[in-house]
N, C-alpha and C positions, 0 to 999 in steps of 0.2 A: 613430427610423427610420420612415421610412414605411410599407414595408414589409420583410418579414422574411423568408430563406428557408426552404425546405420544404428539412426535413433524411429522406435517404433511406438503406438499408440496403447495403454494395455488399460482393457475392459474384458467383462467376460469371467473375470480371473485370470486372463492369461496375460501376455507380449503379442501382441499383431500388426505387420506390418500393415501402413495405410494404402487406401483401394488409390488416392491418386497419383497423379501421374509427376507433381512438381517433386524437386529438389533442392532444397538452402542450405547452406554451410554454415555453421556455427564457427564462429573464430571469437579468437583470445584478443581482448582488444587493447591491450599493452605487450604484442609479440607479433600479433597478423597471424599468429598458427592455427591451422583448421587444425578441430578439436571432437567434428561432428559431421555427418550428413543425416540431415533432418529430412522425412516423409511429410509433404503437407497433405492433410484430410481434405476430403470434401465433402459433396453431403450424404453419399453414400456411408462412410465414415462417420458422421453424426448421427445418420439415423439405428445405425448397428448399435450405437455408445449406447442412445437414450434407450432402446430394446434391452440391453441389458442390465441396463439400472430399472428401469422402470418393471422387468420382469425378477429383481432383486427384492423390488421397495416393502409389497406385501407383507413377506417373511421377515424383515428387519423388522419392518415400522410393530410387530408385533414381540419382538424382542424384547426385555423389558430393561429399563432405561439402565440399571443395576448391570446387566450383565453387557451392554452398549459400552458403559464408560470400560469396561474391563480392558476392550482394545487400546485404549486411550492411554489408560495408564501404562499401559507396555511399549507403545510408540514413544511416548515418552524416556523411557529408560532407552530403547533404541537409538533418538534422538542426543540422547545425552553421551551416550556409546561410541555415536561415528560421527559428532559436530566436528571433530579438525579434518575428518575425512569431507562431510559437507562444504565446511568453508573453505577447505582450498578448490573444489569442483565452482563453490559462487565466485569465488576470485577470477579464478582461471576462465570464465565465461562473462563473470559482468565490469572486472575490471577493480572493483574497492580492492582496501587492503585486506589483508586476515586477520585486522583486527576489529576490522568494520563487517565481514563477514561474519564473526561469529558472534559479534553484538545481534545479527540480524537473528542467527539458528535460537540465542538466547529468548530472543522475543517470539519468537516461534511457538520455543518449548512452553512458554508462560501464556498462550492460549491453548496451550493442550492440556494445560493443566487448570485455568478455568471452564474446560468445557467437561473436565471429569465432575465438575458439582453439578451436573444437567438431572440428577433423579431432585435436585431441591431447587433448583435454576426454572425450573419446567411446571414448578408444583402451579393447579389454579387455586382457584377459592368455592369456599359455598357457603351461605348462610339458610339455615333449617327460618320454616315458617318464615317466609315471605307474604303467604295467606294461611288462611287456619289449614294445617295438614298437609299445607306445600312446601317443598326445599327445591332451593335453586342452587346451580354449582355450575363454575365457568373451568372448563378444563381445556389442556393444551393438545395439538394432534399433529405430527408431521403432513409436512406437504404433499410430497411425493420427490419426483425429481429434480436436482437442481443444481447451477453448476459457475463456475465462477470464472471469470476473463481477465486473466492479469499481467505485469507488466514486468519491463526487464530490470528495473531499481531495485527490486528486493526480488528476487526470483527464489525463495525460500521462504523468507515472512509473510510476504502477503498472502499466499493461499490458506497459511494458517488463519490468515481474519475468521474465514469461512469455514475449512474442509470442519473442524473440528466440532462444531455447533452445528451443522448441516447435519451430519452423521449421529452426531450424541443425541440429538432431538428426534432423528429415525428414521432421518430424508437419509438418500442416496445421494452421491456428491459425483461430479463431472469438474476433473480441469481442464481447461483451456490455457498453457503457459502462453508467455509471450516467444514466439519462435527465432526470437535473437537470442534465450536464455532458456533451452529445453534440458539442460543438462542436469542440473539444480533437480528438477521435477522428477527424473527418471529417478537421479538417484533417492531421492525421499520416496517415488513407490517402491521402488526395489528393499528396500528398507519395511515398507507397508506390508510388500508381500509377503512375511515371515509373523505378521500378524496374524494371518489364513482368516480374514474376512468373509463373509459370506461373497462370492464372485457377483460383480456391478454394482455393490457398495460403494466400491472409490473408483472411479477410473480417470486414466487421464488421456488427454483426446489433442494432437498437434494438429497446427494448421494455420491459415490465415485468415480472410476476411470470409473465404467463403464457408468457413467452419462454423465462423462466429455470428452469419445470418441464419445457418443451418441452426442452429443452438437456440436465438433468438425467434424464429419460424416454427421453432416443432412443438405440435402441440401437447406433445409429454412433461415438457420441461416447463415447471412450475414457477421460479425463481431466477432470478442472475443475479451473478453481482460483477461489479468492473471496479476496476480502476487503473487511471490512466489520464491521458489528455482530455480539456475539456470539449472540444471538439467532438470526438469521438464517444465521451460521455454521455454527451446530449443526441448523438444518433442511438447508442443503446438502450439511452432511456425512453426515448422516443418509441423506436421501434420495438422493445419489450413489452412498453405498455400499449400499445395495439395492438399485440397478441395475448393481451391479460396476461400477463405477468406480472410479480410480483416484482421491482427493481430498487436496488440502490448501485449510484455511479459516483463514485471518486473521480473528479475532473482534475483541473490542475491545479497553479498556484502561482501568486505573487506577493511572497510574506516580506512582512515588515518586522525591523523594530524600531524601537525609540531607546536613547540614550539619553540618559538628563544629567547636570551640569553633576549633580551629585552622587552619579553612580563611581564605579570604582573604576576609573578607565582601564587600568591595564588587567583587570579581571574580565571584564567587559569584552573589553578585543579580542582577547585571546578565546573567548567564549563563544560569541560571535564571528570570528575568522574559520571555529570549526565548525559551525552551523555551515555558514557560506561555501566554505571550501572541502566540507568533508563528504565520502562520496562522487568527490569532484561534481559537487554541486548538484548531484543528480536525485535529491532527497525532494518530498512534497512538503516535506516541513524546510526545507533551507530556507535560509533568510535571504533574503536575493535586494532588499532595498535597508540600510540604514540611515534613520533619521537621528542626526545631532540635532538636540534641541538647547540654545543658548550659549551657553561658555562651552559645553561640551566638544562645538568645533574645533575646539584650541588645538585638544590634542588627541583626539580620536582617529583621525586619519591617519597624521601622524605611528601612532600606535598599533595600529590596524595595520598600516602597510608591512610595519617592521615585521609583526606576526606571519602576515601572509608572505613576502615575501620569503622565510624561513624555511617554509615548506618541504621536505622532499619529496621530490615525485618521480614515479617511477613503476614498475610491473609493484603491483600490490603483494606478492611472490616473498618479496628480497626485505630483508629485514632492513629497518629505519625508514622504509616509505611512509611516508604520512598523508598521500594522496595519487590515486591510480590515475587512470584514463578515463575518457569517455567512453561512450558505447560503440561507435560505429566511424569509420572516417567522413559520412555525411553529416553526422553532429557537430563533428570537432568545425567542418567547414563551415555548419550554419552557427554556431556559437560566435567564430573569426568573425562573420560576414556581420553578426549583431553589434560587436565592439567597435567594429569599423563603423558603423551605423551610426553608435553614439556617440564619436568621434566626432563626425562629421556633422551633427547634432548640435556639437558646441561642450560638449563636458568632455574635463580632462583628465586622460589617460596618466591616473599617479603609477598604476602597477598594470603592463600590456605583460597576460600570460600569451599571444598568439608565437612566441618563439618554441614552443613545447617545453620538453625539459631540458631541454641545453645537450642533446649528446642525439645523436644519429638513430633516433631510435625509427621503426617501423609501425610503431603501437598511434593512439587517436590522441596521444598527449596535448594537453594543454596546461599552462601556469595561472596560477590565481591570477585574478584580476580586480581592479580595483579603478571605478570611474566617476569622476566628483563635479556636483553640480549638474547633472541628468535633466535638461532642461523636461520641464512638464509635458508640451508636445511633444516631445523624442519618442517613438515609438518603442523604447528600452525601458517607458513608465511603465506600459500597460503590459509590455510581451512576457511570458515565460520563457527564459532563456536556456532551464534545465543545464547550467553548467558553471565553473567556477568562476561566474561574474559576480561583483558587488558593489552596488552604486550607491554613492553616498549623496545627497542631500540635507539640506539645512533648514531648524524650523525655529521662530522664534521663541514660540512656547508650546506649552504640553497640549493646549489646544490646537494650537496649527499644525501641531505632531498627528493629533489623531486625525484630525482634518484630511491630512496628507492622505494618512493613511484607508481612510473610509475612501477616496476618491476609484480606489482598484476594483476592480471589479471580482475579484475574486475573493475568499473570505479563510482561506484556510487553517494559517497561524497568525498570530501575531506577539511580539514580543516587546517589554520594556527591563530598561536595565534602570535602577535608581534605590535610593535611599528610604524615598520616603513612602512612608504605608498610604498616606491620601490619595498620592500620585497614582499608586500602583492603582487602588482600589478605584478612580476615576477611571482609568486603562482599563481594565478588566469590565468594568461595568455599561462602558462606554463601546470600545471595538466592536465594527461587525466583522467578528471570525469565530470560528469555533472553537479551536484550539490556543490557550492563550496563557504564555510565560512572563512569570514574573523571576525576572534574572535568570532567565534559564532563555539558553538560544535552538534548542529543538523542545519543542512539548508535545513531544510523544504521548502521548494516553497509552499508559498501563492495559495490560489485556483485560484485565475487570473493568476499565473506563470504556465507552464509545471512540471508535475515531471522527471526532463530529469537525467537516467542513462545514463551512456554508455557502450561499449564495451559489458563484458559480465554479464553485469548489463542490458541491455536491448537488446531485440530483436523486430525491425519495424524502423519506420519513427516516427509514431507519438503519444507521449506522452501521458498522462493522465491530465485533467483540464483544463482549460481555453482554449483558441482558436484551441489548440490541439486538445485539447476532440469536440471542436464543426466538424474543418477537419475531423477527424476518422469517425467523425458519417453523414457525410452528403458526399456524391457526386457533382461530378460538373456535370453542363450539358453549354454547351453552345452553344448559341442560332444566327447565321447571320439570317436576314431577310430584305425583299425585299417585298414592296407594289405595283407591276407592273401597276395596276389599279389607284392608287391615282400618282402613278409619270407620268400616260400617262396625266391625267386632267391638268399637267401642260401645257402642250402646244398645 
């Protein structure tokens, strides 16, 4: 491209460029082509955002929920209108393919269209005579402002966890993209703007860290929500809740699965190889460790490599890719630099993606990977390697399987493949994780489910999507009353 556009901040109702003074480049990371010049915000810039949401909220939050979801349903149809347009802008910035992009616009639209039932989603309770002559009723009430911090892996999906139940419940909503993937965000408000929301409804706000304490600091903003590394999880949760906030944080992840003697290996693999390798592994559900338990060693690896090895990879763009890039050329090196790690560790390298994809390319390419016998100390047990590594391991039985796998310190999915219903239902009852497949190798929760991590996979109470997302964003109030004047007319 010859040239690139200046990507700018819009709250207010409008487009406005940001007050500071930095500049980042957006590029394509299966090409190297800048794509973008990004405005980072500073807290000038946060404090203008929260002003005009917060001088929004008022008038919304009195809105009635009825005529709130109306927007909703039209973004929707929007959504549905220009998804090949959106997923080729996710592609073209985050790297998946288009057909991993538009699985993502899909899961999008499917909370926007659970946050349209928010007039029955929202409803409280009450029950008459609690005492003689008194009724009590617990009703829901928006927050005020609130705003969400997300990442570059889904740079479409994840804001939907939130914008859509923020707003339907009659908070005003703030994004914060991740400023490796601002392009995504532009064009969904651009998209928004033809909705004609009441202006500081939605806005979206660029920038780096110093946006994200400005955010987390100001005392308009009632809510966050993140997600992202668990690192940085734990500083937002941290620091939100010392400023009273309300918070929930999506941290990281190091999912398992289990494979048992009697699963269907070459379903298995091939299920499993797209969990690990799709998205070029950059998913919070990837499977990043599998456990053969028993005879399964036989031929799982085996089977596994064949799959993965198949792969094509290449610009997410070009039809038959079955796996892009990474995000950055700093990933692709810190990924190499983990493989070599657990190399030199003592596990052996069955499938080394550090060649890229075999052809001269300029893009963050890396090839599946596949590393067997991951010794327990090897720091490849415990790290999130966020990329298409898969380390395989051996467990005697279903107990040493889950053994293994309770040892992580993180809780996010977990997975078994097998025949047997006991099995499963030992798995499921047993794992500490939140999310958890039986023969399924991503268990995405539906937008009417929670996304429930655990442990050091998430930080709060309450989850992202469905009933969750409606609790997070509303307040109870509750309500005893007494009519002394109508109960004296009784007698």
């Amino acid at each position: 491209m010859s040239s690139v556009p200046d990507l700018v901040s819009y709250y207010g109702g409008g487009w406005k460029p940001s007050l500071g003074s930095e500049r980042v480049d957006v590029v394509n990371p299966a090409t190297a082509e800048k794509l973008g010049r990004l405005s980072l915000g500073n807290r000038a810039d946060v404090d203008a955002v929260v002003r005009s949401a917060a001088a929004a909220f008022p008038g919304w939050r009195r809105t009635p929920p009825e005529d709130r979801i109306q927007f909703l349903f039209k973004l929707k149809n929007l959504l549905e209108e220009h998804q090949d347009d959106l997923a080729r802008t996710c592609t073209m910035e985050n790297g998946k393919t288009l057909t991993e992009s538009k699985a993502e616009i899909r899961r999008a639209i499917e909370n926007v269209e659970v946050a349209c039932g928010i007039p029955t989603m929202m409803q409280g309770y009450n029950l008459e005579d609690v005492a003689s002559g008194i009724d009590e009723m617990m009703i829901r009430q928006p927050l005020g402002v609130t705003a969400a911090i997300t990442p570059f892996n889904f740079p479409v999906m994840i804001p939907f966890w939130f914008m859509p139940y923020a707003i339907a419940c009659g908070n005003t909503f703030i994004l914060k993209p991740s400023e490796r993937v601002p392009l995504s965000s532009q064009r969904v408000f651009e998209l928004m703007e033809q909705l004609h929301l009441p202006p500081g409804v939605l806005n979206l706000l660029h920038g780096g860290k110093e946006v994200v304490d400005g955010l987390l600091q100001h005392p308009d903003v009632r809510a966050i929500s993140f997600v992202g590394s668990t690192p940085i999880a734990k500083y937002i949760y941290a620091q939100a809740a010392a400023h009273g906030k309300r918070v929930q944080c999506q941290g990281g992840a190091k999912n398992h699965v289990l494979v048992l003697p009697d699963a269907d290996i070459d379903t298995a693999s091939k299920i499993v190889s797209d969990s690990a390798f799709g998205c070029a592994g950059q998913r919070c559900l990837a499977v990043s460790v599998a456990v053969t338990v028993g005879d399964a060693q036989k031929n799982f690896a085996d089977e596994i490599a064949k799959v993965a090895s198949s792969l094509h990879v290449g610009n997410g763009l070009e039809a038959g890719v079955q796996m892009g890039p990474v995000i950055t050329p700093e990933s692709k090196l810190r990924i190499e630099g983990l493989i070599a790690k657990g190399a030199s560790n003592g596990a052996k390298v069955l499938l080394d993606g550090r060649g890229g994809n075999g052809k001269p390319a300029t893009g963050n390419f890396l090839r599946p990977t596949l590393l067997d016998s991951v010794p327990a100390e090897s720091a490849l047990s415990s790290t999130e390697i966020f990329g298409p590594v898969l380390s395989l391991v051996h467990a005697k039985t279903l107990e040493e399987g889950i053994e293994i796998l309770s040892r992580s310190a993180y809780g996010n999915m977990a997975s078994i493949f097998t025949s047997s219903g006991a099995a499963a239902r030992k798995f499921r009852y047993e794992v500490p994780a939140g999310n958890v497949g039986i023969n399924i190798g991503v268990a995405a929760p539906m937008a009417y489910f929670p996304f429930t991590g655990w442990r050091e996979s998430f930080f709060g109470d309450l989850h992202g999507q469905g009933r969750d997302g409606v609790e997070f964003y509303t307040d109870k109030k509750v309500v005893v009353e007494r009519w002394p004047k109508e109960w004296s007319r009784k007698f």
